[in-house]
Each structure stands twice: as C-alpha cells, then as structure tokens.
Backbone bond lengths (Angstrom), bond angles and torsions (degrees), N, CA, C in turn:
res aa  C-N    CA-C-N  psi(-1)  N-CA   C-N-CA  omega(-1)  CA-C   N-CA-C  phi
1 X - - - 1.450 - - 1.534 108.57 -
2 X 1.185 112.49 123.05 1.617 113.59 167.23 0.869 115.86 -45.27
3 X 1.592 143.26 157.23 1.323 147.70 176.50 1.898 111.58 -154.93
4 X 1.136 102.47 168.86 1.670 104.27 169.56 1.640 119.36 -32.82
5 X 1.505 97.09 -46.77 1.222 116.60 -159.16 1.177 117.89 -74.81
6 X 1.224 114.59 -2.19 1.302 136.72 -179.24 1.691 120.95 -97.36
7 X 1.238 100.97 25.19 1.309 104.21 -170.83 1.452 103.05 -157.85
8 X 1.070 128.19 28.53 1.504 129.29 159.24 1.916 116.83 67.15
9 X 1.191 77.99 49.04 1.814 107.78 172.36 1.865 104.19 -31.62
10 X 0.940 124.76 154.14 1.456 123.06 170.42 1.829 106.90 -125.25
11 X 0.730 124.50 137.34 1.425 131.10 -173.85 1.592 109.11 -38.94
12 X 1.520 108.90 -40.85 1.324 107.50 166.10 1.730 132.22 -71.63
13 X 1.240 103.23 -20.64 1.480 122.11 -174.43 2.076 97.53 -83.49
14 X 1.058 113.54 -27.51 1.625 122.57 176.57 1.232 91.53 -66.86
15 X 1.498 117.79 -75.42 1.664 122.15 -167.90 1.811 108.27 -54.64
16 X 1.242 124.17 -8.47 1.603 114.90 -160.76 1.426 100.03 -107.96
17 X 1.633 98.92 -32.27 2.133 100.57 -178.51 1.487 82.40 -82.66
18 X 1.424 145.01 -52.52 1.526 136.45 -144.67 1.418 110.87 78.47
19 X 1.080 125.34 34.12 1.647 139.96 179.82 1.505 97.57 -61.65
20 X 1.213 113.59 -30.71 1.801 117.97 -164.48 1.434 103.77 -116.07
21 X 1.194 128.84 16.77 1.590 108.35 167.46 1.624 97.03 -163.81
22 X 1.586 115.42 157.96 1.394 130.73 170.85 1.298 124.94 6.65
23 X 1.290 131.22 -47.73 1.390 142.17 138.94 1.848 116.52 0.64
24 X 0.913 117.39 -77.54 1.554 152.56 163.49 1.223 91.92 -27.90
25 X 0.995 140.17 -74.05 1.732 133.87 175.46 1.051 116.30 -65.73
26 X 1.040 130.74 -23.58 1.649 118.96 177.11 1.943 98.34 -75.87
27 X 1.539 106.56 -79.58 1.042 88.87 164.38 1.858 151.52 12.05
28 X 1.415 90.20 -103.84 1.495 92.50 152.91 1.325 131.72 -100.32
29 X 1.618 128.13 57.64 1.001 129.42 175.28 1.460 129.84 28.47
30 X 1.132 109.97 33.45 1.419 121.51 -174.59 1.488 115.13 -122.61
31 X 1.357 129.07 162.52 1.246 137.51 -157.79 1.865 102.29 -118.79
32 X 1.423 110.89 77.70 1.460 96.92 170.90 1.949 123.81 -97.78
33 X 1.079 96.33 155.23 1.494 106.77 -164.56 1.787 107.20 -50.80
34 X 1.172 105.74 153.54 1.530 99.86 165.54 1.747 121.25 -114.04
35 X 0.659 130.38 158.90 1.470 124.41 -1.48 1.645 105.99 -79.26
36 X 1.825 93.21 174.78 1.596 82.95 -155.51 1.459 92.61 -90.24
37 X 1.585 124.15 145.46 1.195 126.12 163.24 1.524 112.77 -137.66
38 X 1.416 128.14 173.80 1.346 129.70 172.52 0.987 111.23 -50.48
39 X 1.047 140.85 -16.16 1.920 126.39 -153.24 2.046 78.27 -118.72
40 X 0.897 122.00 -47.16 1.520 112.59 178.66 1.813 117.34 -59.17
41 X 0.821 86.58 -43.86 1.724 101.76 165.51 1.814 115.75 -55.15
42 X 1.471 116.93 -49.55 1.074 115.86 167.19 1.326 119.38 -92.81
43 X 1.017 135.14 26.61 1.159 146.94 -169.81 1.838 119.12 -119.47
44 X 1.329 85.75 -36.99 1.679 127.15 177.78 1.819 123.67 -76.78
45 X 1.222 89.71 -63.88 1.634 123.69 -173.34 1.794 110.34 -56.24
46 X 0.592 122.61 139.89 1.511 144.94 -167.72 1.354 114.64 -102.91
47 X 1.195 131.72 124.68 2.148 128.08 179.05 1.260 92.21 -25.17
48 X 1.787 115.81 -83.48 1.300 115.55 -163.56 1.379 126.45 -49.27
49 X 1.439 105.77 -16.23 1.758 100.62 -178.12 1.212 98.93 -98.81
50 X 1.202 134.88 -10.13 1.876 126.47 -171.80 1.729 86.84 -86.09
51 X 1.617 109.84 -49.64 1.583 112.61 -171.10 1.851 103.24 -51.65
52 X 1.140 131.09 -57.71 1.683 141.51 154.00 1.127 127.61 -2.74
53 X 1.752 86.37 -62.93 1.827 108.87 -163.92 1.651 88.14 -84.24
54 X 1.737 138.17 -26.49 1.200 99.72 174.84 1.470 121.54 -101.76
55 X 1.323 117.82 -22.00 2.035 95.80 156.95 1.307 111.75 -48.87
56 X 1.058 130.92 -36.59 1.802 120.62 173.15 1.337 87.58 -41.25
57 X 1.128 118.84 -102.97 1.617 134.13 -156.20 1.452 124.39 -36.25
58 X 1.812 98.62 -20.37 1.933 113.49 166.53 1.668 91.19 -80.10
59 X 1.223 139.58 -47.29 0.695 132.33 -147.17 1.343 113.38 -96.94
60 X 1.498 125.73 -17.11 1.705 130.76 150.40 1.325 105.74 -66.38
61 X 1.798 125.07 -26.72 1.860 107.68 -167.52 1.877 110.89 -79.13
62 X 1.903 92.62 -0.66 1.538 99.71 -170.53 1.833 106.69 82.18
63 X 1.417 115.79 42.83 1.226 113.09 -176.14 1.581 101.91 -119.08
64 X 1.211 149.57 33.39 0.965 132.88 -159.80 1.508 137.25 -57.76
65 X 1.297 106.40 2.63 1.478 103.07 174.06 1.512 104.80 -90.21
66 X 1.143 121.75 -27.33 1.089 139.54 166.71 1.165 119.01 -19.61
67 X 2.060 95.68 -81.95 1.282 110.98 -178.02 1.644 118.68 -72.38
68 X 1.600 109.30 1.53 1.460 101.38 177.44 1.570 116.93 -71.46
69 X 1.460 93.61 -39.14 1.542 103.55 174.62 1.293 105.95 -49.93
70 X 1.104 138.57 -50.63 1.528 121.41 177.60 1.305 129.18 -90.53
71 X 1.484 115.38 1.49 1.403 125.79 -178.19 1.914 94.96 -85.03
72 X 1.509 94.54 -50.30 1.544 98.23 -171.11 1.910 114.09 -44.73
73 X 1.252 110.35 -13.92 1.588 122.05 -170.78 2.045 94.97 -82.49
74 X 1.129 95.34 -41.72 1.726 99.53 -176.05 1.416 106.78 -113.93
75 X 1.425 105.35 94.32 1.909 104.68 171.64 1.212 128.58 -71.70
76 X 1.540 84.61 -38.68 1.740 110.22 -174.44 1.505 119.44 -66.57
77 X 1.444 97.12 -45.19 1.562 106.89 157.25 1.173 136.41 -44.36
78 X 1.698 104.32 -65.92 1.386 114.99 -178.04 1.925 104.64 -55.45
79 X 1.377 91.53 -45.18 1.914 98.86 -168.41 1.551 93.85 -36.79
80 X 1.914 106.92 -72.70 1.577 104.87 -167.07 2.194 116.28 -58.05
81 X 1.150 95.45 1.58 1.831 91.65 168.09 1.491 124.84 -85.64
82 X 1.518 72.54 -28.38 1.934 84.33 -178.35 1.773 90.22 -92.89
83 X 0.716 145.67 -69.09 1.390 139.44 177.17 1.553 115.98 -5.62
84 X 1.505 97.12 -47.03 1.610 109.30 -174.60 1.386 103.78 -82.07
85 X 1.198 134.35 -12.34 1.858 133.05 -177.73 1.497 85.04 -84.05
86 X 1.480 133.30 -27.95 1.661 99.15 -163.59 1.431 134.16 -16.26
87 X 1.278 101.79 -34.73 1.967 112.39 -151.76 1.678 71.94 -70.38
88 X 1.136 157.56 -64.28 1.377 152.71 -151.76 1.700 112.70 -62.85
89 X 1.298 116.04 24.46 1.311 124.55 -170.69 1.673 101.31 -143.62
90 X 1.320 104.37 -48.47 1.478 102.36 146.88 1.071 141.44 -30.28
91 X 1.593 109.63 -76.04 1.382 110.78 164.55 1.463 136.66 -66.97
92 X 1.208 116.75 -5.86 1.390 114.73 136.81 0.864 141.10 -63.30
C-alpha cells in the first residue's frame, strides 16, 4: 500500500502531518504502537488513512491537484477534516 512514506517525507513534513507522534491516533482514530516509527505507521494505517494522510502532504507541499487525486478516493474523510476547520470560517 502506498503511504506518506513513499514519497520522500522531509523531517519537517513528518513533524507537520504528525505521522510520528500521538497526533496519528487522534486523527485516524486508531491505536498505533509506540514508539512511533515507519514500519508501525504502515503496519497500523488503513487504505483510507494512508490515501488521507497523502493529500494532506500534497496539500501542505501547496500541490493541490495533487492531493485531490487522493482526497477524491476518501470523501467521507476529507468532508469530516474540513468539518473540523469550521472555527476558520468563523473567524472570518
């Protein structure tokens, strides 16, 4: 299964998705092992959440067509992510 990791992550791009720490479970409601490492992450991670976790990561490099291609695979997902930014519509 493709994953983040599969695309030449930068140390900062780890720390910005939270692929490697506590983050990662909240997220996708899932329980990955600690400490967090790549092989726990793929080990862990779900189609739809690897498909997730990489429009995130098109979509932090500023690629967005990118990440549509893989957002478009998870609607339901993406819907409830953007759901959770509301307050950023608010404060505008």
């Amino acid at each position: 299964m493709e994953t983040v990791f599969d695309h030449n992550l930068t140390p900062d791009e780890i720390d910005e998705l939270g692929v490697l720490d506590r983050w990662i479970n909240v997220r996708h409601n899932l329980v990955f092992p600690e400490p967090y490492t790549e092989e726990g992450y793929r080990a862990t991670i779900t189609p739809g959440g690897a498909l997730f976790d990489l429009g995130l990561l098109y979509l932090n490099r500023g690629d967005e067509a990118k990440a549509e291609v893989y957002w478009s695979q998870v609607p339901d997902k993406v819907a409830e992510f953007k759901r959770g930014m509301d307050y950023q519509v608010i404060e505008e």
